[in-house]
C-alpha positions, -999 to 999 in steps of 0.1 A, spaced: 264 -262 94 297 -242 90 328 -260 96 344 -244 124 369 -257 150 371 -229 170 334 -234 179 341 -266 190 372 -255 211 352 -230 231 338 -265 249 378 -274 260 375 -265 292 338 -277 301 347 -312 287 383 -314 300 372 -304 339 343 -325 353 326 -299 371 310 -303 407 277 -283 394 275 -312 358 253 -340 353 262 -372 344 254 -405 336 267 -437 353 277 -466 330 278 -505 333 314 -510 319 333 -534 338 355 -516 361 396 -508 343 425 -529 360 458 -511 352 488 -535 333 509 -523 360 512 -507 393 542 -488 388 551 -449 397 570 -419 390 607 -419 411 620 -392 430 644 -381 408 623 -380 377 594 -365 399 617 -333 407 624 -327 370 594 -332 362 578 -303 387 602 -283 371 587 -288 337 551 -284 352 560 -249 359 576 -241 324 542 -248 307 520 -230 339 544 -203 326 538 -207 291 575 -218 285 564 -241 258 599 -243 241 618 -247 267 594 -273 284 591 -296 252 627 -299 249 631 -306 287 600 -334 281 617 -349 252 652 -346 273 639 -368 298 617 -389 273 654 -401 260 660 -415 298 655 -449 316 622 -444 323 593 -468 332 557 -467 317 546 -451 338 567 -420 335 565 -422 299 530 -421 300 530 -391 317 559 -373 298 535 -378 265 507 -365 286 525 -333 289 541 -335 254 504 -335 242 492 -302 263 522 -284 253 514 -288 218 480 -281 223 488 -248 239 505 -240 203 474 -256 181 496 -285 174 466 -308 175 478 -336 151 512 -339 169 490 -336 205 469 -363 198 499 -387 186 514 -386 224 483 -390 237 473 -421 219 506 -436 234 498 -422 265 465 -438 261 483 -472 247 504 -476 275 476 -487 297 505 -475 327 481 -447 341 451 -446 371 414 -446 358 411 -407 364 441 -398 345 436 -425 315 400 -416 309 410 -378 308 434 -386 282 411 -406 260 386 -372 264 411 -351 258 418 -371 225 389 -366 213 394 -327 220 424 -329 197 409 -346 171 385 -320 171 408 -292 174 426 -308 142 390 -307 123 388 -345 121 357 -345 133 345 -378 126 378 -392 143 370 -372 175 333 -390 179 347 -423 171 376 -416 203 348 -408 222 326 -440 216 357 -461 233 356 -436 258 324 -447 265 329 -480 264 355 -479 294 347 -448 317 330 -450 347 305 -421 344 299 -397 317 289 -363 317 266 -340 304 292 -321 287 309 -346 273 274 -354 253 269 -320 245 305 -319 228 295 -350 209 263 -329 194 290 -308 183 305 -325 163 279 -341 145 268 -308 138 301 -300 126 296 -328 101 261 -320 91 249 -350 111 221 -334 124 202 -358 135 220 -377 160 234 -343 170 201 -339 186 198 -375 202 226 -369 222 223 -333 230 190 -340 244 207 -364 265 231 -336 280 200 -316 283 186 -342 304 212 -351 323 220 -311 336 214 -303 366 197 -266 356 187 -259 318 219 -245 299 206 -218 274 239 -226 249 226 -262 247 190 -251 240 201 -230 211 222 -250 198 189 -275 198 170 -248 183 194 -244 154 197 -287 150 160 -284 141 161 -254 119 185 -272 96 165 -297 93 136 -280 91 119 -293 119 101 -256 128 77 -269 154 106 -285 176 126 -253 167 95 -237 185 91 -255 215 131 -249 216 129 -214 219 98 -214 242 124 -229 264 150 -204 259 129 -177 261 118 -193 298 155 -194 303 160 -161 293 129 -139 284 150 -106 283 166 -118 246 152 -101 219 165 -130 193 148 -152 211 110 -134 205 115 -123 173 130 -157 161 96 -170 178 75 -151 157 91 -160 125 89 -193 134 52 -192 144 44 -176 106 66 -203 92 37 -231 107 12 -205 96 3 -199 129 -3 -161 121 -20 -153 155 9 -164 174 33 -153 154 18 -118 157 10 -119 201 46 -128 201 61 -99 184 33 -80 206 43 -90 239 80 -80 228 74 -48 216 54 -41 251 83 -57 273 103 -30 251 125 -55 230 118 -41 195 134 -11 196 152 -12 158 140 -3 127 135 -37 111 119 -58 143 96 -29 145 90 -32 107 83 -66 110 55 -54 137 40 -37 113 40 -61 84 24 -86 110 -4 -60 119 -9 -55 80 -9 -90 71 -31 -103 99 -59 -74 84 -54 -49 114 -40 -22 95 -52 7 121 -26 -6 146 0 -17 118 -5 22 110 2 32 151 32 6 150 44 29 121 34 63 130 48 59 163 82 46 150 84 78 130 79 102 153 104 87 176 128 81 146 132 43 154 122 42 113 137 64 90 115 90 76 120 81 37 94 83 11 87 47 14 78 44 48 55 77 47 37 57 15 27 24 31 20 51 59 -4 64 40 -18 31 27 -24 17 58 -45 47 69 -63 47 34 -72 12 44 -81 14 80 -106 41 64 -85 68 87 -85 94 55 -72 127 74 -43 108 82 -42 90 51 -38 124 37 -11 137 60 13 105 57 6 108 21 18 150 20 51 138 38 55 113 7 51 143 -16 78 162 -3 100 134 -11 81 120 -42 99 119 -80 74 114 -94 39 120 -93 19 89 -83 14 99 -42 0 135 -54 -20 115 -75 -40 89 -48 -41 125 -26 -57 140 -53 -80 110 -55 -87 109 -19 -96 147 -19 -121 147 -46 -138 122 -28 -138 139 1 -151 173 -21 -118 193 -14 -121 206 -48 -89 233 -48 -69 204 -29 -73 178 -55 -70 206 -79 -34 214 -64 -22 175 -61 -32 171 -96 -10 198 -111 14 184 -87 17 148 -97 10 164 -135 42 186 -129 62 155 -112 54 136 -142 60 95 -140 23 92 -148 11 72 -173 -15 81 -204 -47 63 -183 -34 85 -154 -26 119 -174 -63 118 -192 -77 107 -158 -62 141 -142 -70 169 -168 -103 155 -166 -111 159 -128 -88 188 -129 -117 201 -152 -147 186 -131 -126 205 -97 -129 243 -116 -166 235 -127 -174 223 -90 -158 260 -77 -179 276 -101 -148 284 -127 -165 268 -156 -145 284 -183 -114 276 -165 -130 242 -164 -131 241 -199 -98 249 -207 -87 216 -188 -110 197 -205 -97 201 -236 -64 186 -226 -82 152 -210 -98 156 -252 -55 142 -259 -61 105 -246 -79 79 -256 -91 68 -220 -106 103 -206 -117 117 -246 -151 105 -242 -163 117 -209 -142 149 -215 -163 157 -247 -196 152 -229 -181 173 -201 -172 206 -224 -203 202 -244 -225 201 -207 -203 230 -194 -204 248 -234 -242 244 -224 -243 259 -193 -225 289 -200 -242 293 -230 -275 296 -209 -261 316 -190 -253 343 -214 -283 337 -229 -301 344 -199 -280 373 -188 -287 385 -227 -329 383 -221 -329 399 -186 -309 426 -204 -334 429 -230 -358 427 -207 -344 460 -188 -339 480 -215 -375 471 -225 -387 479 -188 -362 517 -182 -382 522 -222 -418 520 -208 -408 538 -180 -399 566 -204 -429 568 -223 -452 571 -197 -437 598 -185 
């Protein structure tokens, strides 16, 4: 997982403030006896509210060197403790993390401060450990935090997972963020994607999906979420879900772009239900949620050649055509019109695809020859002929070509030779006539 400490510092806050609405866990530690019971005087109390409202003001300059001012005083451990409290947030303000967490671990060392206060500290440590990208530092400052504090909370754990992830430790990322899940009080849908994206990494895709099951419960208005799901489901091979998951987004309205409602689609067509992969795409065309290009209008078309659907396999496939360069789509319309005995049509695609060229030499014989077979269906058999003769130019179409002029030379030849005899045969008759007159 990408290295990235501003991540982790979005969780500052959460961590630093133990909030009213948090769970947390109660621990066994023995409870912490301060070295000392001593206090802040008057007079180093009044400077010291001073300072307090340089940094609320984000005086940072001016409060540091009034800190380190009264650092240089007679001052007990107490006081000290606290200056370097300060000292540390100060620095923190500016993303001086290193320097931060140096007065804090003498803070911390002092021993001089109240539970509350010293167990902040040794959290907050662990925040500027973090913020310095030493990681591994920040979830060993955190174990002794552990071992001392009273009560831990569900926040704290879930910055923990953090930075395991942060270090690619995956797997006991997960241990204790699914104790922060536990521990809260409501499900928190960060923590549950963060879970989802744990598993992911480590490949772990049915946990992934039972992770966002429970963030689309959390928050089944996400389109992430569903579409995620799906791709998770056809990951585990679990096709039907994958595609009633897709389904009941696209219903609820939460495929509304191009490639989610692409995705639809190749679901549908995958899954063997290319009638409503077809709708899915139809549909997205009309309403120009997918781009009209040439592409789209040809799996169009395949998808209503296979659903069987041929009068729209034919109109998605003329879209294609106007876009087309070259002339393969004018060739499966051609096709699909001769079957269908739309002999001009598949004439007309024909010379089309012949004109787009891109066709190969199987292809190019194929055409002049039902180019030729079209005109002799229409009655056009010397026309028929003519076409023919340029099917006779390749190897694949020469044969049947050949038999096809020779049937059609045939045929016409009868038929001259028949329109010759009934001639003859009226000349002969309009003679007779004559005679007997």
């Amino acid at each position: 997982m990408k290295k990235n400490s501003k991540y982790i510092l979005l969780f500052i806050v959460s961590v630093f403030t133990h909030s009213v609405f948090a769970g947390s866990l109660k621990t066994d530690n023995p409870v912490r006896e301060r070295s000392n019971k001593e206090a802040m005087t008057e007079t180093v109390y009044k400077k010291f509210v001073k300072l307090q409202e340089m940094i609320a003001d984000s005086k940072y300059v001016a409060a540091r060197t009034g800190l380190n001012a009264l650092l240089n005083k007679r001052l007990n451990s107490f006081e000290k403790a606290q200056i370097h409290q300060f000292l540390a947030w100060v620095d923190s303000a500016e993303d001086k993390f290193t320097s931060a967490s140096k007065h804090l671990q003498i803070a911390i060392d002092s021993d001089a401060l109240p539970n509350i206060a010293q167990f902040n500290m040794m959290l907050q440590m662990a925040q500027m450990l973090a913020g310095a990208g030493k990681y591994q530092q920040a979830i060993d400052a955190l174990h002794r935090y552990y071992k001392v504090t009273d009560e831990i909370q569900d926040t704290t754990f879930n910055f923990e997972a953090q930075l395991y992830a942060q270090l690619d430790k995956f797997k006991p990322a997960i241990v204790v963020l699914k104790k922060a899940i536990d521990l809260a009080d409501k499900p928190k849908e960060p923590w549950h994607y963060l879970l989802f994206n744990l598993h992911m990494q480590l490949s772990e895709f049915s946990q992934a999906a039972a992770a966002l099951e429970v963030l689309i419960k959390i928050n089944p208005n996400k389109r992430d979420y569903w579409v995620k799901l799906s791709q998770v489901y056809f990951t585990l091979q679990k096709d039907d879900k994958a595609l009633a998951t897709l389904v009941v987004a696209d219903k609820n309205g939460m495929i509304p772009d191009e490639k989610d409602r692409l995705q639809l689609v190749k679901m549908y067509a995958f899954m063997g239900v290319p009638y409503k992969a077809g709708k899915v795409l139809e549909q997205g065309l009309k309403s120009g949620a997918i781009k009209p290009t040439f592409k789209r209008w040809d799996d169009l078309g395949s998808m209503w050649y296979s659903a069987a659907e041929m009068d729209n396999a034919l109109r998605a496939y003329d879209e294609a055509s106007k876009l087309a360069t070259d002339g393969q789509i004018d060739y499966r319309r051609a096709n699909i019109y001769f079957s269908r005995e739309k002999w001009n049509k598949a004439k007309n695609a024909l010379l089309a695809a012949i004109e787009k060229g891109g066709l190969n030499d199987r292809k190019l014989g194929t055409s002049w020859l039902l180019i030729g077979m079209a005109e002799s269906e229409q009655g056009n058999d010397a026309a028929a002929i003519k076409y023919l003769r340029n099917a006779l130019q390749y190897k694949s179409s020469k044969k049947h070509a050949a038999q096809w002029i020779e049937h059609l030379q045939s045929k016409l030849k009868a038929a001259q030779n028949k329109v010759a005899a009934e001639k003859a045969l009226a000349e002969e008759t309009a003679a007779n006539a004559i005679a007997e007159q």
